[in-house]
C-alpha positions as CSV (number, residue, x, y, z in Angstrom):
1,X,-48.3,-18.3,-28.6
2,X,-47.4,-18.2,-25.1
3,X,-45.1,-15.0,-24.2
4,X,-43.1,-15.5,-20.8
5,X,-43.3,-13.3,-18.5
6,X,-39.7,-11.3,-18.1
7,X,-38.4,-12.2,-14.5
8,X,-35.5,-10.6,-12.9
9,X,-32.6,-12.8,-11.6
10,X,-33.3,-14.1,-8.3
11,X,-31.0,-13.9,-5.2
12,X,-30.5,-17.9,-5.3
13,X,-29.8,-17.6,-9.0
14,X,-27.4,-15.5,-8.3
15,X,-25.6,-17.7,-6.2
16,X,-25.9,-20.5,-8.5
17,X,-24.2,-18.0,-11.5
18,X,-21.6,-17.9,-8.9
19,X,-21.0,-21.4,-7.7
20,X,-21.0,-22.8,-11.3
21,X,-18.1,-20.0,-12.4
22,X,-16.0,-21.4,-9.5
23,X,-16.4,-24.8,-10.5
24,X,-15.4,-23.1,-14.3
25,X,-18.4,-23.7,-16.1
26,X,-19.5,-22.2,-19.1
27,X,-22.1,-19.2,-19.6
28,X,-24.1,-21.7,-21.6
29,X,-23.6,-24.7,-19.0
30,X,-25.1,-22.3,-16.7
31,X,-28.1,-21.1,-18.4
32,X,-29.0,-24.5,-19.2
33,X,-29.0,-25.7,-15.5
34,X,-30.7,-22.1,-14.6
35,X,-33.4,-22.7,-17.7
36,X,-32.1,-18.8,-18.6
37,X,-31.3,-17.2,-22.3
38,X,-27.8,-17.4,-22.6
39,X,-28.2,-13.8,-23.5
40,X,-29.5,-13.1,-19.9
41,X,-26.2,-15.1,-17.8
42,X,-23.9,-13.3,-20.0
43,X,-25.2,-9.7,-19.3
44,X,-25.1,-11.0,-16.0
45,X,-21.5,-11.9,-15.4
46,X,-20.5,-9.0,-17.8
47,X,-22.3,-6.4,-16.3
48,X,-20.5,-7.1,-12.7
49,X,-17.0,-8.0,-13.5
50,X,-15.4,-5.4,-14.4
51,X,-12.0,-7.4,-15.7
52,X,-10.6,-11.1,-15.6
53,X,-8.9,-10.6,-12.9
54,X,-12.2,-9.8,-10.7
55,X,-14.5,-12.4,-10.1
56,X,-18.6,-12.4,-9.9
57,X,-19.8,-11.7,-6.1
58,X,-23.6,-13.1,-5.9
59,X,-24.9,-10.5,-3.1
60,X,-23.1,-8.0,-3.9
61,X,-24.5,-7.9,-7.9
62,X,-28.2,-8.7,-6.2
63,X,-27.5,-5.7,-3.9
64,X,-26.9,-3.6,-6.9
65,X,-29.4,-4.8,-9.3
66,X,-32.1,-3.9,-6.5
67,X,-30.6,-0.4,-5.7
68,X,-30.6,0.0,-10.1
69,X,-34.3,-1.2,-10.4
70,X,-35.1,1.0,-7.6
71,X,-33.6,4.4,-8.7
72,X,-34.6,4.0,-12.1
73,X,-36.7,7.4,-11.7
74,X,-34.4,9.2,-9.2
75,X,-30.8,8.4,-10.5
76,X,-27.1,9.9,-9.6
77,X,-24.2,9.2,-11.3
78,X,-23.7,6.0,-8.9
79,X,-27.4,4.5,-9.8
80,X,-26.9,5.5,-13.3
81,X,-23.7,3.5,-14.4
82,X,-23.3,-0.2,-13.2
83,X,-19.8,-0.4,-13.4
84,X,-19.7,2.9,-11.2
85,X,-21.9,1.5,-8.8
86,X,-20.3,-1.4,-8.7
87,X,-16.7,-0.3,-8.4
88,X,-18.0,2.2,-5.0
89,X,-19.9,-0.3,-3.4
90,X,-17.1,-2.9,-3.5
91,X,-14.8,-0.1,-2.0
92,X,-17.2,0.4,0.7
93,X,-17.5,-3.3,1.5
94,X,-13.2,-3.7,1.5
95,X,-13.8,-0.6,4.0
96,X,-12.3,1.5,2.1
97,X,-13.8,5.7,2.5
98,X,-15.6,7.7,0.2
99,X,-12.3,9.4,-0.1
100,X,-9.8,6.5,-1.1
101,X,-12.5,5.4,-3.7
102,X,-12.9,8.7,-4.9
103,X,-9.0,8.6,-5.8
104,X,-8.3,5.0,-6.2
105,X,-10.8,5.9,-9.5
106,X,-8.5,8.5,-10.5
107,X,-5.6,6.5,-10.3
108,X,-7.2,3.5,-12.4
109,X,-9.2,5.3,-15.1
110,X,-7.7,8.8,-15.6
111,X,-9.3,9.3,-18.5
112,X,-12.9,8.2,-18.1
113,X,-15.0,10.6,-17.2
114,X,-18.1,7.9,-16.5
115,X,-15.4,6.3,-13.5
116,X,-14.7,9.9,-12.1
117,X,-16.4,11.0,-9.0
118,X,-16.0,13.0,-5.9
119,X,-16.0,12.0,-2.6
120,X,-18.8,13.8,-1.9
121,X,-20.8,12.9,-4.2
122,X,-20.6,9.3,-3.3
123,X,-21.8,10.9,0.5
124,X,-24.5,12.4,-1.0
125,X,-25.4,8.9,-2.8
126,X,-24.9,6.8,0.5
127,X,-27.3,9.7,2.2
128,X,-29.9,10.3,-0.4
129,X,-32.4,8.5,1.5
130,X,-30.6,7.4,4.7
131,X,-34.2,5.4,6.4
132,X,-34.3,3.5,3.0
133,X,-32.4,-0.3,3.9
134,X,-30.0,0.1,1.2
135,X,-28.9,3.3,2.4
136,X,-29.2,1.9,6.0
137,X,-26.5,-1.1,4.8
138,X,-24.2,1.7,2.9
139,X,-24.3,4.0,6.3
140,X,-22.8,0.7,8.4
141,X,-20.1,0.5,6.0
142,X,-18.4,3.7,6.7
143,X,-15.4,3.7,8.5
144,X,-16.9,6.8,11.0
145,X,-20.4,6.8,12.1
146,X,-19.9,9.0,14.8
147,X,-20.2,12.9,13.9
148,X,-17.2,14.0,16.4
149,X,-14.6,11.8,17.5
150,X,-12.5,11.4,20.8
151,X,-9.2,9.8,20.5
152,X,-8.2,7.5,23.5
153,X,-5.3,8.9,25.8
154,X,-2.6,6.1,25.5
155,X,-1.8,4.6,29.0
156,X,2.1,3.3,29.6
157,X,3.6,2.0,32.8
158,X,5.6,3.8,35.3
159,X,9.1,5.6,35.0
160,X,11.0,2.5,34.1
161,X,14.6,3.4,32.5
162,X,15.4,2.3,29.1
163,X,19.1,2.0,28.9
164,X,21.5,3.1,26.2
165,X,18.4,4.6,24.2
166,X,19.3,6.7,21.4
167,X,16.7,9.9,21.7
168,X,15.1,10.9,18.2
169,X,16.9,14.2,18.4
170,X,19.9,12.0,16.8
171,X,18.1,10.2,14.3
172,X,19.4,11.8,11.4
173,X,17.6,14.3,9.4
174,X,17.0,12.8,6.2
175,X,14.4,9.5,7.9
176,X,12.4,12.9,8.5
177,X,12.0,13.5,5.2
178,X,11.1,10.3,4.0
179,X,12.8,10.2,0.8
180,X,14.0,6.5,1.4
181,X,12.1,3.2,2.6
182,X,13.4,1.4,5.1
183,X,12.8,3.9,8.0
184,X,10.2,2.3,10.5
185,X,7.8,3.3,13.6
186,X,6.5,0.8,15.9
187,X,4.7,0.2,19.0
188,X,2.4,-2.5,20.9
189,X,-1.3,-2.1,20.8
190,X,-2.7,-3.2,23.8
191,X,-6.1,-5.5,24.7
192,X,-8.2,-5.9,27.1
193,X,-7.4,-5.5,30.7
194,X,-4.0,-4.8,29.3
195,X,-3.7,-8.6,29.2
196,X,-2.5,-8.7,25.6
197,X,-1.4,-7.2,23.1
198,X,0.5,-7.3,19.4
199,X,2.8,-5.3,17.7
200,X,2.5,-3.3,14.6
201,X,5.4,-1.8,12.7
202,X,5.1,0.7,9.5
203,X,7.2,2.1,7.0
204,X,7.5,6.0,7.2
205,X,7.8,6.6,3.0
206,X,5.5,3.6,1.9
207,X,3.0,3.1,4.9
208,X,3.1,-0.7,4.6
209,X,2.4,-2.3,7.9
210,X,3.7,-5.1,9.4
211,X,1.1,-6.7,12.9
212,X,2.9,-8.6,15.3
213,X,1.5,-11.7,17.0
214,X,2.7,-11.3,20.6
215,X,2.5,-13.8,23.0
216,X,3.3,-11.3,26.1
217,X,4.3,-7.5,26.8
218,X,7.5,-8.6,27.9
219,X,10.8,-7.1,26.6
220,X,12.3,-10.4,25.2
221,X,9.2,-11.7,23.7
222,X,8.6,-8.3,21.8
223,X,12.5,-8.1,20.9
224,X,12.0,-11.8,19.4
225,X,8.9,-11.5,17.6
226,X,10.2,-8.3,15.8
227,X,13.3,-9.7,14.9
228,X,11.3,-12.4,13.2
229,X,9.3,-9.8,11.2
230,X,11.9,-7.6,10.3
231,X,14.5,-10.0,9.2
232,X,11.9,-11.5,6.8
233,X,12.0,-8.0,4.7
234,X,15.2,-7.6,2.1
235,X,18.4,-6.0,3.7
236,X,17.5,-2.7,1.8
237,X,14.3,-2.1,4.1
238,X,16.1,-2.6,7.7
239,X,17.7,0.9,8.0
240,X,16.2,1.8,11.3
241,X,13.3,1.9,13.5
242,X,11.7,4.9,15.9
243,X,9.5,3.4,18.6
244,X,8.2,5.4,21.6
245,X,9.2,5.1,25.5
246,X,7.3,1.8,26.0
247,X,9.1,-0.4,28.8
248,X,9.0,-3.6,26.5
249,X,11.7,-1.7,23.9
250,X,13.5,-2.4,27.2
251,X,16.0,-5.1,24.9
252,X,16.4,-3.1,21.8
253,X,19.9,-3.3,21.7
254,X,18.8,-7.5,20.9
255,X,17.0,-6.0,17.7
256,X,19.5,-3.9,16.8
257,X,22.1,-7.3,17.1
258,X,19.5,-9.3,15.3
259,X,18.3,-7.3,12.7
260,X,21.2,-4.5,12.2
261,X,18.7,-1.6,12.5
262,X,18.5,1.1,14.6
263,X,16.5,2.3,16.9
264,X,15.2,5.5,17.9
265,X,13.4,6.7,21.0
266,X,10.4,9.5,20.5
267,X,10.0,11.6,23.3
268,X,7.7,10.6,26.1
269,X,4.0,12.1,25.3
270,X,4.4,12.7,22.3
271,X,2.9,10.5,19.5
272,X,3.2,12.9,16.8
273,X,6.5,12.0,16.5
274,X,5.3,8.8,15.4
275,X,2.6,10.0,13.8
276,X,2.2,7.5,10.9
277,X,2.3,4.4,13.3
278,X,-0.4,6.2,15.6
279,X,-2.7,6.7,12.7
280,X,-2.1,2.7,11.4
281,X,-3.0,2.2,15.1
282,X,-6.3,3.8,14.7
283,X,-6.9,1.8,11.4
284,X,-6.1,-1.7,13.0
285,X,-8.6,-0.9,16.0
286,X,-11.3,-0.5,13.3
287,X,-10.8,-4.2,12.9
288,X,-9.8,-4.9,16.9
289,X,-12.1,-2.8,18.7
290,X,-11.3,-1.7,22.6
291,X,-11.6,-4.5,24.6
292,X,-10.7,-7.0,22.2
293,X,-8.2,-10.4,24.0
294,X,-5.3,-10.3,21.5
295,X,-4.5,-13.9,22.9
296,X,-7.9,-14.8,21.1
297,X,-6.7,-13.5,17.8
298,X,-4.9,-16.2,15.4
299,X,-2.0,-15.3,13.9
300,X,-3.9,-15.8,10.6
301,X,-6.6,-13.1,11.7
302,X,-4.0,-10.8,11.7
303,X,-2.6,-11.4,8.2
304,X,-5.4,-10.8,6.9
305,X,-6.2,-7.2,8.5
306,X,-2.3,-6.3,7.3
307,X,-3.4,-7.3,3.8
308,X,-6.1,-5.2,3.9
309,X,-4.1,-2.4,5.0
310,X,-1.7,-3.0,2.7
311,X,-4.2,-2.9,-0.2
312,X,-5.9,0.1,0.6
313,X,-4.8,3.0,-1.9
314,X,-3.6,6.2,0.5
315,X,-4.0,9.6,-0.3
316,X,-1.0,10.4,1.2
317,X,0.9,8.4,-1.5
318,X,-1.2,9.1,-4.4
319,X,-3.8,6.8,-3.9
320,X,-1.3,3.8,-4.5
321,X,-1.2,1.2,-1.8
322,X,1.2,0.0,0.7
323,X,2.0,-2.9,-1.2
324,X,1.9,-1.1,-4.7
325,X,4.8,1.2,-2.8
326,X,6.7,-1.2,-1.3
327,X,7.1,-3.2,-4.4
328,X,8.4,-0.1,-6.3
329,X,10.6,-0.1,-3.5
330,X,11.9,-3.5,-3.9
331,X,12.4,-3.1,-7.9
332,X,15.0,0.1,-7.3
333,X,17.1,-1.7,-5.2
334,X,16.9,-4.9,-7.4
């Protein structure tokens, strides 16, 4: 009797698995055309989706099948359970941090104690053996390389008057507290040679972000484009909007007519006042580095990093996402 050797799925096979379960073939189909057990496809596409609404990712269920068979004799939590493993490395590759995994997991299996791990200890998994190429791989997909970070002064134009601008020091005191949606901050981030630029505009309570394709700085192109955006959202969520001393706010008053919001001018210098758009800012040029022609960038390009952004869970808002938030919104005021 001849007794087959046992060989390990390959990387191609992998990427046959997953272009036969696009085209909706069956487990047995596939093992047929791959000459496998049927046993061995459906441990396969078992072990690495973890429900029906997920679907089987070639590389990434190579990447961790090597990273299992490697740790077999030095294993964490992460090398020890699949679906862990699985679950953290997909996080990392949606660029999500240690951090938002740790308590996206929390949020999604509160009572599974195999699911629950600590921020740190997916560090300490990502830096067990950081010359190793897996480890290499895992490094690159964290949000911060860099040990100490130096934030970018923001550069405006000159002393150009705003007229009829209502200061934040009258924006009343409850859009402080953010106990309703509907409250916005936005701003322009610029490109390179301060040739381009788009606009982004958050909500204070849910964080969900809207990025503005802008064909120009100028005051009526941005006062257009965000009418566009805004009036796109249900009456509920266009209360009012705090934006900072930027001269292309310069037609607000055309927002305000377009869109019924208000707006509200921060003080000049000080971002903080605007803090949660400053730090959406910072996320967005993760995707749009310095330097980067906005003019370049498809309008398409930019839905998809405001998806992203809007599907990452937040700490700040209980690990929930944007778009999780802004639908519970949308059901009270149904």
């Amino acid at each position: 009797m001849i007794v087959k050797k046992h060989r390990r799925l390959t990387l191609k096979e992998r990427v046959q698995i997953q272009t036969l379960l696009n085209e909706k073939k069956t487990k047995t189909y596939i093992a047929k055309t791959l000459d496998r057990a049927p046993s061995t496809i459906s441990r396969e596409i078992n072990k690495w989706v973890l429900d029906n609404n997920d679907i089987y990712d070639a590389e990434l269920a190579h990447w961790n099948a090597k990273d299992e068979y490697a740790n077999k004799r030095n294993r964490d939590k992460i090398s020890t359970y699949s679906l862990l493993r699985f679950f953290v490395y997909k996080g990392l590759l949606s660029n999500w941090t240690p951090e938002q995994i740790s308590g996206r997991l929390k949020e999604l299996y509160p009572n599974d104690p195999i699911m629950a791990i600590s921020h740190e200890a997916i560090y300490r998994h990502i830096y067990t053996r950081p010359q190793a190429s897996l480890n290499k791989k895992l490094i690159k997909l964290l949000v911060r390389k860099k040990t100490t970070r130096n934030p970018s002064k923001k550069r405006r134009g000159g002393g150009s008057k705003i007229v009829n601008q209502v200061s934040i020091d009258n924006r009343p005191g409850h859009i402080e507290l953010r106990l309703e949606a509907g409250h916005w901050e936005g701003d322009l981030v610029i490109g390179k040679d301060h040739k381009s630029a788009i606009g982004t505009i958050v909500e204070r309570k849910t964080r969900f972000t809207i990025i503005v394709k802008l064909n120009s700085k100028k005051a009526d192109e941005v006062a257009k484009e965000f009418s566009k955006k805004l009036n796109q959202l249900n009456n509920n969520l266009k209360k009012s909007m705090t934006y900072d001393n930027g001269i292309e706010m310069a037609r607000h008053e055309k927002i305000t007519e377009n869109t019924g919001m208000k707006i509200y001018f921060a003080h000049p210098y000080s971002s903080w006042e605007r803090g949660t758009n400053e730090n959406t800012n910072g996320l967005i040029r993760r995707y749009l580095p310095k330097g980067t022609n906005f003019n370049e960038i498809s309008e398409n390009q930019l839905q998809i990093i405001q998806d992203k952004l809007n599907n990452r869970p937040r700490k700040i808002i209980g690990y929930k996402t944007p778009l999780e938030m802004i639908n519970i919104e949308l059901k009270l005021v149904a």
